[in-house]
mmCIF file as gemmi writes it, N, C-alpha and C atoms, coordinates in Angstrom:
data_model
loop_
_atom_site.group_PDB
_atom_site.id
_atom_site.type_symbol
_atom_site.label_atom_id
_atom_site.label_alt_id
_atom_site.label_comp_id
_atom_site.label_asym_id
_atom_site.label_entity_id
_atom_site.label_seq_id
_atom_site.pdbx_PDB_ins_code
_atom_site.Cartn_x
_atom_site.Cartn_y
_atom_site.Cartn_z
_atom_site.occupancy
_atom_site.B_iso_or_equiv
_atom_site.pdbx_formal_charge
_atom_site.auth_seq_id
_atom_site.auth_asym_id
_atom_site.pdbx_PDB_model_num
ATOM 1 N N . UNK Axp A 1 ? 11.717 55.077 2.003 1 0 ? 1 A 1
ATOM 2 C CA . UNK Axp A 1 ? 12.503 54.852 0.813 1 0 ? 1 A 1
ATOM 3 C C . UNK Axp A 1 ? 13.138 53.468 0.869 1 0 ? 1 A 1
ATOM 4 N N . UNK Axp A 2 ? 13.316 53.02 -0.312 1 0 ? 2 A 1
ATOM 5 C CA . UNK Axp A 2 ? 13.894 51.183 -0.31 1 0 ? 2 A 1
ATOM 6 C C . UNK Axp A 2 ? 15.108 51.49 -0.949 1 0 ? 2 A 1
ATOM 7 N N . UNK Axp A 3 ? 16.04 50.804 -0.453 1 0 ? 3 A 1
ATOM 8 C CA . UNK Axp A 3 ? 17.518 50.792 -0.585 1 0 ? 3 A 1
ATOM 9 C C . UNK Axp A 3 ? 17.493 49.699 -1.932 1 0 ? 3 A 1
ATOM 10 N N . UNK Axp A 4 ? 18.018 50.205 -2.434 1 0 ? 4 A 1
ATOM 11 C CA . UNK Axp A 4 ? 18.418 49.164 -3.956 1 0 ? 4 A 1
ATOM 12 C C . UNK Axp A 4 ? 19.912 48.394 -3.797 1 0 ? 4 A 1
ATOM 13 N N . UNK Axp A 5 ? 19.704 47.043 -3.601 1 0 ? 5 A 1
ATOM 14 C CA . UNK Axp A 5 ? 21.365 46.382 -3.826 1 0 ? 5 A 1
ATOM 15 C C . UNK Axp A 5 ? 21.697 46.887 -5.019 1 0 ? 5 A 1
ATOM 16 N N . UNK Axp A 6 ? 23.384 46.943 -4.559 1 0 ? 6 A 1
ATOM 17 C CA . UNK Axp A 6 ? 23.697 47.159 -6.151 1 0 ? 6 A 1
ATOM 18 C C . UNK Axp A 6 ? 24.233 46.093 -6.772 1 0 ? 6 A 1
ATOM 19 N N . UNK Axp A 7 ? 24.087 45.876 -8.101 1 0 ? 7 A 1
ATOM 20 C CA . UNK Axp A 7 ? 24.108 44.826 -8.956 1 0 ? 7 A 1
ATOM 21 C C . UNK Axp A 7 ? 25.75 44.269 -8.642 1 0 ? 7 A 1
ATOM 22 N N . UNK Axp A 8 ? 26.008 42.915 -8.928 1 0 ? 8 A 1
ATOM 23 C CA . UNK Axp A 8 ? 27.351 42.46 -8.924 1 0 ? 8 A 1
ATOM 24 C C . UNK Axp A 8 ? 27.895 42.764 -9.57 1 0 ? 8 A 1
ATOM 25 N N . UNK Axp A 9 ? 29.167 42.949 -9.536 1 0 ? 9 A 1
ATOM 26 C CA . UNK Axp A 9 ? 30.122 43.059 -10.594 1 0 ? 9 A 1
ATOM 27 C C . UNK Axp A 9 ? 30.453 42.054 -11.407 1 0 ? 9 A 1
ATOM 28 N N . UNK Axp A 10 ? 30.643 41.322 -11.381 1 0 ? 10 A 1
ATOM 29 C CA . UNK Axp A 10 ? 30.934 39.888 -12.031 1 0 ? 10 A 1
ATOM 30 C C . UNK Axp A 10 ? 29.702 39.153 -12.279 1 0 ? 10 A 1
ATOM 31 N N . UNK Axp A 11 ? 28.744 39.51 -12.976 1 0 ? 11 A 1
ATOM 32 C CA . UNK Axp A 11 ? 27.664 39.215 -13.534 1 0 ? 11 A 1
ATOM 33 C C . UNK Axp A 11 ? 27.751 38.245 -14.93 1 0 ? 11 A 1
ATOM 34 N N . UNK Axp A 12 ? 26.727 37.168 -15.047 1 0 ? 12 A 1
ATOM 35 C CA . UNK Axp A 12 ? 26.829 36.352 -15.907 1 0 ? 12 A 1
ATOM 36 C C . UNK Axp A 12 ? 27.863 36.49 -17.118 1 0 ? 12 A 1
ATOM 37 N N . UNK Axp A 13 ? 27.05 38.234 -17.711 1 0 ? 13 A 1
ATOM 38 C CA . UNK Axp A 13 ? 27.293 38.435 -18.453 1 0 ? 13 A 1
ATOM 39 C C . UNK Axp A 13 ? 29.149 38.81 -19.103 1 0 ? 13 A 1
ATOM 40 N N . UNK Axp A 14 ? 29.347 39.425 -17.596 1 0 ? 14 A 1
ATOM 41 C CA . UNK Axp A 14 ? 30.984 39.561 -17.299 1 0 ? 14 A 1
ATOM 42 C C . UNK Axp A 14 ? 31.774 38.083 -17.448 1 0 ? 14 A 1
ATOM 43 N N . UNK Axp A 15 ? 31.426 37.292 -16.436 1 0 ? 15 A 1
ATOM 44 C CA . UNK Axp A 15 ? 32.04 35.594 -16.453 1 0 ? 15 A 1
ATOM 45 C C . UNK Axp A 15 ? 31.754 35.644 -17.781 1 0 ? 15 A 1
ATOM 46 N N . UNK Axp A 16 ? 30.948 35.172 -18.856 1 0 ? 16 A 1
ATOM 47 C CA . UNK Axp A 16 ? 30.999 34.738 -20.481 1 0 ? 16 A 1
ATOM 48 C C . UNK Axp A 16 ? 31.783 35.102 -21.125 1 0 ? 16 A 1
ATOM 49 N N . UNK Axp A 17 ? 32.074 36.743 -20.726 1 0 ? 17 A 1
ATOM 50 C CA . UNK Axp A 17 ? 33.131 37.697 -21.579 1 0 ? 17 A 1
ATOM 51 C C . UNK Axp A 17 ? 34.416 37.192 -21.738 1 0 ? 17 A 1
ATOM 52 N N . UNK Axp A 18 ? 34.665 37.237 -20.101 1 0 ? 18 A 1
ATOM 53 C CA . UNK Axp A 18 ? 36.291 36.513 -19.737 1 0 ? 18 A 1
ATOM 54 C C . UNK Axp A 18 ? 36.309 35.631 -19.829 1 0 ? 18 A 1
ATOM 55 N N . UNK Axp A 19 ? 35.557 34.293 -19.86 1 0 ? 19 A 1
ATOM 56 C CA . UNK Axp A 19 ? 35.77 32.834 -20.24 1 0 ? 19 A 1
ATOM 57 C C . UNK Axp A 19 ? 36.248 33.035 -21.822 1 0 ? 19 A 1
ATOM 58 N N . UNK Axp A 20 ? 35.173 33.464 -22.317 1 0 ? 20 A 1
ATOM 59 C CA . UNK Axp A 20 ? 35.393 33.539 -23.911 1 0 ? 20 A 1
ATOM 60 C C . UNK Axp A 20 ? 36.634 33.937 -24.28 1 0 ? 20 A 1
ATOM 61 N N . UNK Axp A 21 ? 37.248 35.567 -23.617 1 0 ? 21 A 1
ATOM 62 C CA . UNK Axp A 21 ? 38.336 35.974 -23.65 1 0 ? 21 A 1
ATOM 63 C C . UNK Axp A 21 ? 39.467 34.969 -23.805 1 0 ? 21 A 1
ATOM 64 N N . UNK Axp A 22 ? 39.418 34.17 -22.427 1 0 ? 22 A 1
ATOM 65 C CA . UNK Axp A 22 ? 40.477 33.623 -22.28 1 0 ? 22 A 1
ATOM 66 C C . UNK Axp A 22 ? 40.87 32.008 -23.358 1 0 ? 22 A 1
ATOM 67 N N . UNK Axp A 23 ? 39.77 31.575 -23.397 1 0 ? 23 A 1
ATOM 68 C CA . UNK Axp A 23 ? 39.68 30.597 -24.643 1 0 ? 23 A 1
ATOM 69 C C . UNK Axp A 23 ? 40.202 31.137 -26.002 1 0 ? 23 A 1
ATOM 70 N N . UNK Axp A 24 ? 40.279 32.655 -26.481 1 0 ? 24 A 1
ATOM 71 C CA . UNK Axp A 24 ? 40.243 33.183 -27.618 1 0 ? 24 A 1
ATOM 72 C C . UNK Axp A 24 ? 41.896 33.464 -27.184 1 0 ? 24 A 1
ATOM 73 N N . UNK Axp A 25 ? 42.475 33.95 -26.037 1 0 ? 25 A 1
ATOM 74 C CA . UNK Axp A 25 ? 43.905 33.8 -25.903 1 0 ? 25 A 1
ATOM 75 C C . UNK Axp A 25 ? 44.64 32.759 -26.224 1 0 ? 25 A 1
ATOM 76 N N . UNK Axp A 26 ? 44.243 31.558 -25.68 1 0 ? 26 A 1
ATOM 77 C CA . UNK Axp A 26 ? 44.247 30.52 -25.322 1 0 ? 26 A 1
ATOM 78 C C . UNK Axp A 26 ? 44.69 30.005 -26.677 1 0 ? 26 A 1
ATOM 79 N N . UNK Axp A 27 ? 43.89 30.051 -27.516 1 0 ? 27 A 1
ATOM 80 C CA . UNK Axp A 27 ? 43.943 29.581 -28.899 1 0 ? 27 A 1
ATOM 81 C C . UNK Axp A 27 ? 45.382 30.281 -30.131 1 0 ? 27 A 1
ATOM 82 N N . UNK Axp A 28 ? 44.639 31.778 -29.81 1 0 ? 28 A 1
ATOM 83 C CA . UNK Axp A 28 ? 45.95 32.879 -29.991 1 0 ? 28 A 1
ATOM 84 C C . UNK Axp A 28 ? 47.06 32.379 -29.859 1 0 ? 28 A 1
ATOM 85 N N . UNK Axp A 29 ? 47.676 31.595 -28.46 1 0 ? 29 A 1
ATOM 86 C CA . UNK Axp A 29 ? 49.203 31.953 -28.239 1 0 ? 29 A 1
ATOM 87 C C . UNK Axp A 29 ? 49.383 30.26 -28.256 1 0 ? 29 A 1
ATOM 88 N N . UNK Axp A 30 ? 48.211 28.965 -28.467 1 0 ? 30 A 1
ATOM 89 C CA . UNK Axp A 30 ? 48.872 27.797 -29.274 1 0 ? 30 A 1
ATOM 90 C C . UNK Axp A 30 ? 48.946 28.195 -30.828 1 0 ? 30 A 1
ATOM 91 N N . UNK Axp A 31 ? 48.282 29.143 -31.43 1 0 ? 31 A 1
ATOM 92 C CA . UNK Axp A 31 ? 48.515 29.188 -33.182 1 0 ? 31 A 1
ATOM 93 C C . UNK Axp A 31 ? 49.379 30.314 -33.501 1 0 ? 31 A 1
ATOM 94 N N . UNK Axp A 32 ? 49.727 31.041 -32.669 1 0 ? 32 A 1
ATOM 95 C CA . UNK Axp A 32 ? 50.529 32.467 -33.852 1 0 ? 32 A 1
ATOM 96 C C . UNK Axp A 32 ? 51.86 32.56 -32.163 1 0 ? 32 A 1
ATOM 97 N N . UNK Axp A 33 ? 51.615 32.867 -30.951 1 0 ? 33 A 1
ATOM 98 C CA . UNK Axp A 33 ? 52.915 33.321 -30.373 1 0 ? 33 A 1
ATOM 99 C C . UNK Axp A 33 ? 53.611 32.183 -29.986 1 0 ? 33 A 1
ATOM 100 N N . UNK Axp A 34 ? 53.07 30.842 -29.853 1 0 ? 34 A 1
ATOM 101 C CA . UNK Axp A 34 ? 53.634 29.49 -29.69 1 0 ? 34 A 1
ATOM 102 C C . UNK Axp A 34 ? 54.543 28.997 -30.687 1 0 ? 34 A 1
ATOM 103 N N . UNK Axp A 35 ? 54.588 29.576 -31.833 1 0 ? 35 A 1
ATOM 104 C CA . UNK Axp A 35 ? 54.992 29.074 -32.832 1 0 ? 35 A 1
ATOM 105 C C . UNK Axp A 35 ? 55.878 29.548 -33.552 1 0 ? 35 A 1
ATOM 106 N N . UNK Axp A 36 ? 57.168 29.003 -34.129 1 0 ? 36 A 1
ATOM 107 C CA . UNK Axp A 36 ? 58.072 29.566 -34.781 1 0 ? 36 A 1
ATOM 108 C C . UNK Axp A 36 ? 57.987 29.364 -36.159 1 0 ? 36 A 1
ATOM 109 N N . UNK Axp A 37 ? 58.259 30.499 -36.877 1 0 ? 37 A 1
ATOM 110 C CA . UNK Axp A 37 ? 57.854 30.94 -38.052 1 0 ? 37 A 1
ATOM 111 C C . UNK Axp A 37 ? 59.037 31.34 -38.912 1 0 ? 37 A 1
ATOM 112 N N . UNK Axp A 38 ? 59.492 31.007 -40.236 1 0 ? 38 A 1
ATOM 113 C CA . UNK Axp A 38 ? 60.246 30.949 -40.911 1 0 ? 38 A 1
ATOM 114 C C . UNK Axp A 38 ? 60.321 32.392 -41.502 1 0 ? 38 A 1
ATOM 115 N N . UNK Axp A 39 ? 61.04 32.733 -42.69 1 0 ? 39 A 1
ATOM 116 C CA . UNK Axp A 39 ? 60.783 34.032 -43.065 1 0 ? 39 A 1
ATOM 117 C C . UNK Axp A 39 ? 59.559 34.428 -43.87 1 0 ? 39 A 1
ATOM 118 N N . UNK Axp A 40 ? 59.502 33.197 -44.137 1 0 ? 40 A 1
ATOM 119 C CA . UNK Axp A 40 ? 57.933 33.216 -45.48 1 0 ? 40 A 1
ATOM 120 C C . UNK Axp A 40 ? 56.432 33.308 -44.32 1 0 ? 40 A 1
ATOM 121 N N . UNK Axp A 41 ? 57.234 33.102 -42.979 1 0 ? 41 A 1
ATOM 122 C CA . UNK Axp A 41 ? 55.829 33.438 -42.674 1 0 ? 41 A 1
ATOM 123 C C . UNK Axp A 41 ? 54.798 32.321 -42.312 1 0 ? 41 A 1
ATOM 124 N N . UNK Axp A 42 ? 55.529 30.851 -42.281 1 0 ? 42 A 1
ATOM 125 C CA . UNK Axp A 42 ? 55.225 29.803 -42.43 1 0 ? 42 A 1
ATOM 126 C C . UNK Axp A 42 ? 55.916 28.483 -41.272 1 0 ? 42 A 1
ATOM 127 N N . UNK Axp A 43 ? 55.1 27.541 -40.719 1 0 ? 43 A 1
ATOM 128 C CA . UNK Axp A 43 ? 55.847 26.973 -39.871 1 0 ? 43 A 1
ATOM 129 C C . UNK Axp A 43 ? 55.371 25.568 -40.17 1 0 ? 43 A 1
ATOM 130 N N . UNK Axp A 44 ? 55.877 24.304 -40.433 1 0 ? 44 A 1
ATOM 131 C CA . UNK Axp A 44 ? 55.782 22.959 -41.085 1 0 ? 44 A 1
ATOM 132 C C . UNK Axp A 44 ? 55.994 22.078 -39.551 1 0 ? 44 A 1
ATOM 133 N N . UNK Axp A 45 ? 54.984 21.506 -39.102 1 0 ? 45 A 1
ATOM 134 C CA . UNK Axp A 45 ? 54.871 20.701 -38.355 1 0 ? 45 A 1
ATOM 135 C C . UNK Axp A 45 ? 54.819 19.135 -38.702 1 0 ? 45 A 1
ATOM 136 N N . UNK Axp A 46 ? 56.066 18.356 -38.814 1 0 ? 46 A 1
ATOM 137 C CA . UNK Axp A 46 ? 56.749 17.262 -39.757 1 0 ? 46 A 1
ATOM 138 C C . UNK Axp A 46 ? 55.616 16.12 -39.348 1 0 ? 46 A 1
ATOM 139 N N . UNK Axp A 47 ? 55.737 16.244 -37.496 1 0 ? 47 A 1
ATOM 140 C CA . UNK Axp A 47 ? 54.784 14.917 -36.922 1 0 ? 47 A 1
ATOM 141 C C . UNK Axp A 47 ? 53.037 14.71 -37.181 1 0 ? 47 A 1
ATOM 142 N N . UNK Axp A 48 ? 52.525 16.439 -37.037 1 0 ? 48 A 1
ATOM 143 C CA . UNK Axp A 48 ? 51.152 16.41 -38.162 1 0 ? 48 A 1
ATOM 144 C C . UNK Axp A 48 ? 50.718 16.429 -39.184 1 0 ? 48 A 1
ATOM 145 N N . UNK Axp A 49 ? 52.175 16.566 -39.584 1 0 ? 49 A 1
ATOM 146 C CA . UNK Axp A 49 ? 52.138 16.983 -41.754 1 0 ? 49 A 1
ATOM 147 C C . UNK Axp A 49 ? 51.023 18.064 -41.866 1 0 ? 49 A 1
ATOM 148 N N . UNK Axp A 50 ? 51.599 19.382 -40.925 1 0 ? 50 A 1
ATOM 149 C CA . UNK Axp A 50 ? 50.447 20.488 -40.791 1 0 ? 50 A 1
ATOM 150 C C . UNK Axp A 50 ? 51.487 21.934 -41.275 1 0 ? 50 A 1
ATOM 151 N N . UNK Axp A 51 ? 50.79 22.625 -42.061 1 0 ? 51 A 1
ATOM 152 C CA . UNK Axp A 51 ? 51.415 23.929 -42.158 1 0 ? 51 A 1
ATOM 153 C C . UNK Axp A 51 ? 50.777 24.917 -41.378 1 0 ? 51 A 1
ATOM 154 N N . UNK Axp A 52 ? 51.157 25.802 -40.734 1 0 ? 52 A 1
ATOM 155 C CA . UNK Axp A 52 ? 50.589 26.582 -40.204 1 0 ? 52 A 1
ATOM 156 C C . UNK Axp A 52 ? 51.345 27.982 -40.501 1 0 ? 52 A 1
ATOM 157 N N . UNK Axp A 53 ? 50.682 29.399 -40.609 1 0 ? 53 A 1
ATOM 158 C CA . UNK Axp A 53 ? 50.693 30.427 -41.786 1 0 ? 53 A 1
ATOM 159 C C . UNK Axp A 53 ? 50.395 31.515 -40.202 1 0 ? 53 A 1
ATOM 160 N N . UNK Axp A 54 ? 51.33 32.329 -40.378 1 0 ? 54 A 1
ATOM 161 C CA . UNK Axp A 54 ? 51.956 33.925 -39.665 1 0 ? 54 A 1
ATOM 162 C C . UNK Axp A 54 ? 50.086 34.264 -39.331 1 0 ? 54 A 1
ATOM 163 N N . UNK Axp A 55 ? 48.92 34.407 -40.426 1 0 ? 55 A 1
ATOM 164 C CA . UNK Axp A 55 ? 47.911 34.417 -40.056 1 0 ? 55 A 1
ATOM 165 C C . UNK Axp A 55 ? 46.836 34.401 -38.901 1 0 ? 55 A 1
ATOM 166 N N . UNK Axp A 56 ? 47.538 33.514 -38.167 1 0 ? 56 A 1
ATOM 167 C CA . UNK Axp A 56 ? 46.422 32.975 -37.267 1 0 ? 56 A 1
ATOM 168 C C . UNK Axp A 56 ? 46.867 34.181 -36.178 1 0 ? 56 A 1
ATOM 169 N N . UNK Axp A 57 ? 46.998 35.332 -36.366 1 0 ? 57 A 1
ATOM 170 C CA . UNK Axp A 57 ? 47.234 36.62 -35.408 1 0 ? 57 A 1
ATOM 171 C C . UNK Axp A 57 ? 45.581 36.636 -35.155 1 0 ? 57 A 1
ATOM 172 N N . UNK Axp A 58 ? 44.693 36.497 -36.065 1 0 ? 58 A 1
ATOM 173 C CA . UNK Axp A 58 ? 43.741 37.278 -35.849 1 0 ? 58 A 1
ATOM 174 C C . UNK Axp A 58 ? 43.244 36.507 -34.787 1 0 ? 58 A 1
ATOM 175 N N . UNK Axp A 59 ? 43.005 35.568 -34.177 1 0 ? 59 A 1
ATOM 176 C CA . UNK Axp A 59 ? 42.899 34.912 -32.956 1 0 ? 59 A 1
ATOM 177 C C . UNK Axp A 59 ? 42.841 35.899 -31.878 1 0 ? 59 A 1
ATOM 178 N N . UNK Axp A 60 ? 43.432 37.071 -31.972 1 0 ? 60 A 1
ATOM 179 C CA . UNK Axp A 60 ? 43.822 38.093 -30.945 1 0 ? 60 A 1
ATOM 180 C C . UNK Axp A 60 ? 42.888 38.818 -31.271 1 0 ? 60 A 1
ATOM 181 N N . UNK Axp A 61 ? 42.343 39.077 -32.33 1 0 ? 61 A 1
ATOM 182 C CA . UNK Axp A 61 ? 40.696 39.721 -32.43 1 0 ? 61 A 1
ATOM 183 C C . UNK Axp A 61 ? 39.945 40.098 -31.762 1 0 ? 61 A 1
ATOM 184 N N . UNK Axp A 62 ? 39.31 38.657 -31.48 1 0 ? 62 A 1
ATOM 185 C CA . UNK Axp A 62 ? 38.147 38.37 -30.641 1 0 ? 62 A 1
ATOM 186 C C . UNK Axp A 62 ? 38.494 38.182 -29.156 1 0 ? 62 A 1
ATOM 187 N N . UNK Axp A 63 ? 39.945 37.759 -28.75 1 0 ? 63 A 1
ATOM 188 C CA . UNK Axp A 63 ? 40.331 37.972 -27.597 1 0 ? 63 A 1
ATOM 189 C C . UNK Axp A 63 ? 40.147 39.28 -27.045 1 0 ? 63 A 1
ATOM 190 N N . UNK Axp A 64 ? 40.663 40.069 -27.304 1 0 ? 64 A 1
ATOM 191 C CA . UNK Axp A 64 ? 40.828 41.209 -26.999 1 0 ? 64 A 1
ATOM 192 C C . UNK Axp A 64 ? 39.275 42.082 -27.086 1 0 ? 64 A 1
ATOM 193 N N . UNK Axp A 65 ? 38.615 41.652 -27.673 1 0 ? 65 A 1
ATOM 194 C CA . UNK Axp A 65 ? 37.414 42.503 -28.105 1 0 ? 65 A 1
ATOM 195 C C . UNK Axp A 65 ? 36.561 41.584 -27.434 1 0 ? 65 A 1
ATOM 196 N N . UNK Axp A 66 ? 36.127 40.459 -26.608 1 0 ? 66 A 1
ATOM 197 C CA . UNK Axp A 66 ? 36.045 40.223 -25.699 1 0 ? 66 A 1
ATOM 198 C C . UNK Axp A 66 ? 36.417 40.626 -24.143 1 0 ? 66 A 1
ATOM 199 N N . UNK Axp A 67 ? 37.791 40.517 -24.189 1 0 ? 67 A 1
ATOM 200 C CA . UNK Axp A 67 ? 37.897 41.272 -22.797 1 0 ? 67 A 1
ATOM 201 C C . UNK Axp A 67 ? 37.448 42.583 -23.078 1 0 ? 67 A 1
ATOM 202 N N . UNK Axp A 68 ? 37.29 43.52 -24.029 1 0 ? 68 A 1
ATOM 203 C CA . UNK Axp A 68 ? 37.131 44.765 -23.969 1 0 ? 68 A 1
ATOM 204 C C . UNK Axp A 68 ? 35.386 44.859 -23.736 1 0 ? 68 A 1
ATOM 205 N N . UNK Axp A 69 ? 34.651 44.146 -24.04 1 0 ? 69 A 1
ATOM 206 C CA . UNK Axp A 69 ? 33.32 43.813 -23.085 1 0 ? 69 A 1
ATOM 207 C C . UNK Axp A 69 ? 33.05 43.827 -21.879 1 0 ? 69 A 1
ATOM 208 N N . UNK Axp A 70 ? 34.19 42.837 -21.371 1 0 ? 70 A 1
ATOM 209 C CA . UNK Axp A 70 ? 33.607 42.613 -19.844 1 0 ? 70 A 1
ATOM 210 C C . UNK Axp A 70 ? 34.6 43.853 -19.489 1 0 ? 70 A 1
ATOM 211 N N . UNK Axp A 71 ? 35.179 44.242 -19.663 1 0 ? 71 A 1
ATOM 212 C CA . UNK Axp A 71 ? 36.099 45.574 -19.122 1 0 ? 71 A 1
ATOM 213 C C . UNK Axp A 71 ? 34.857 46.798 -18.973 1 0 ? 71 A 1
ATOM 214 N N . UNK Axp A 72 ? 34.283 46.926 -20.286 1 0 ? 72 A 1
ATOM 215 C CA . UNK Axp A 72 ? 33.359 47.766 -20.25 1 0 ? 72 A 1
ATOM 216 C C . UNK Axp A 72 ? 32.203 47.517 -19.551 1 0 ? 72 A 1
ATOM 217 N N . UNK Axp A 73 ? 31.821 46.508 -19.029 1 0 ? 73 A 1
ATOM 218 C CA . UNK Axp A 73 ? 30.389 45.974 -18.432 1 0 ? 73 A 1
ATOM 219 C C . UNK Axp A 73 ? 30.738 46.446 -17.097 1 0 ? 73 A 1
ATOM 220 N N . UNK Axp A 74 ? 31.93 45.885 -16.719 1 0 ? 74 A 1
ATOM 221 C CA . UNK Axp A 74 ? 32.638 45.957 -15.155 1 0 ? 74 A 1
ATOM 222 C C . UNK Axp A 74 ? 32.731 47.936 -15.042 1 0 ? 74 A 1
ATOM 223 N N . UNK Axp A 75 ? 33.219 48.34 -15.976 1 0 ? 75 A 1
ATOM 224 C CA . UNK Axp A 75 ? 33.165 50.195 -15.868 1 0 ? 75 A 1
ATOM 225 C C . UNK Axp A 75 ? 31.715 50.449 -16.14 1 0 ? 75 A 1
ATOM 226 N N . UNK Axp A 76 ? 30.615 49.781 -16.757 1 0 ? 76 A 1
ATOM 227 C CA . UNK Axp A 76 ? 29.332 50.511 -16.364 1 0 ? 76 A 1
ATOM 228 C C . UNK Axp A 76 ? 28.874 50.408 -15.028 1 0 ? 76 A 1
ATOM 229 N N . UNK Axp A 77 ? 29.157 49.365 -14.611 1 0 ? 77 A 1
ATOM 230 C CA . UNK Axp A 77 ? 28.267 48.775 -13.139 1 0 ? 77 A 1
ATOM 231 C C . UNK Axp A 77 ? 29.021 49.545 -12.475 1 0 ? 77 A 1
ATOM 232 N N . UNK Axp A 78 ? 30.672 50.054 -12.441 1 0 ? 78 A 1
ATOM 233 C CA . UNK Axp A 78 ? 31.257 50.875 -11.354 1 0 ? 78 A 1
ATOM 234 C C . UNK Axp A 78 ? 30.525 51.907 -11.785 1 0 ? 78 A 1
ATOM 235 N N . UNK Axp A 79 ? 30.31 52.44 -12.852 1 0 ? 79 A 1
ATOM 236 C CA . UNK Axp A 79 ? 29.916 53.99 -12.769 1 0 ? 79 A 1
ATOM 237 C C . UNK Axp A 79 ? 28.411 54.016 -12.24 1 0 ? 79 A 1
ATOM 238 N N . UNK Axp A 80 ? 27.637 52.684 -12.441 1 0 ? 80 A 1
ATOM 239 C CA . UNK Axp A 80 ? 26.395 53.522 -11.955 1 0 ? 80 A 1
ATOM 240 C C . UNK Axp A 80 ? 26.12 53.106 -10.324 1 0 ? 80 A 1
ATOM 241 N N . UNK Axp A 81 ? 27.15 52.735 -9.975 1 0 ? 81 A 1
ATOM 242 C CA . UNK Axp A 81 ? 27.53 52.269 -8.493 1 0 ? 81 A 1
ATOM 243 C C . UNK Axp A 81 ? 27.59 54.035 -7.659 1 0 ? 81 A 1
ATOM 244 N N . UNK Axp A 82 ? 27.954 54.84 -9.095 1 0 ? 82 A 1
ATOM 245 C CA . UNK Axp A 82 ? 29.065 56.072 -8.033 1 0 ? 82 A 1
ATOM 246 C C . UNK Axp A 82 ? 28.032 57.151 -7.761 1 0 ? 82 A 1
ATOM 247 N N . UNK Axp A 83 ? 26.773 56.985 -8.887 1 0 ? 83 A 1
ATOM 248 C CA . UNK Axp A 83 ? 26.137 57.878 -8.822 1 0 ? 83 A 1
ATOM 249 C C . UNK Axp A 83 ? 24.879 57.349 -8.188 1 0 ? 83 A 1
C-alpha cells in the first residue's frame, strides 16, 4: 500500500484568499472605519477636495467573503486529513 502525503494547508489557493482578504480590509478600514463621518453620513476631505459617503461599508463584503474561503478551504483539507 502507498502512503498518500497529505495536501498542505496553506495551499495556493488559501495564500490568494487571505492576501485578497486582507487587501479588501485594508481598503475597508482606509474608506468607512478610518473615517469620521458627519450626521448626513458624509465626510469632506478639504486637502483632496474629496467627499467621501458612510457607503464604502461594503468594502467589508468581499473582505469577509474572502476570508470565509480560505477558512473553508483550510476546514476541507482538515476534514479530509481526519478521515
Amino acid at each position: 500500500m502507498t502512503e498518500h502525503k497529505p495536501a498542505p494547508l496553506l495551499s495556493r489557493g488559501v495564500v490568494l484568499a487571505l492576501a485578497a482578504s486582507a487587501v479588501f480590509f485594508w481598503v475597508w478600514y482606509a474608506r468607512y472605519l478610518g473615517v469620521d463621518f458627519n450626521e448626513l453620513g458624509r465626510h469632506y476631505d478639504a486637502d483632496a477636495q474629496v467627499v467621501t459617503t458612510d457607503s464604502a461599508f461594503v468594502w467589508g463584503l468581499p473582505a469577509v467573503g474572502c476570508l470565509l474561503v480560505a477558512l473553508a478551504l483550510i476546514g476541507h483539507r482538515l476534514w479530509r486529513r481526519r478521515g
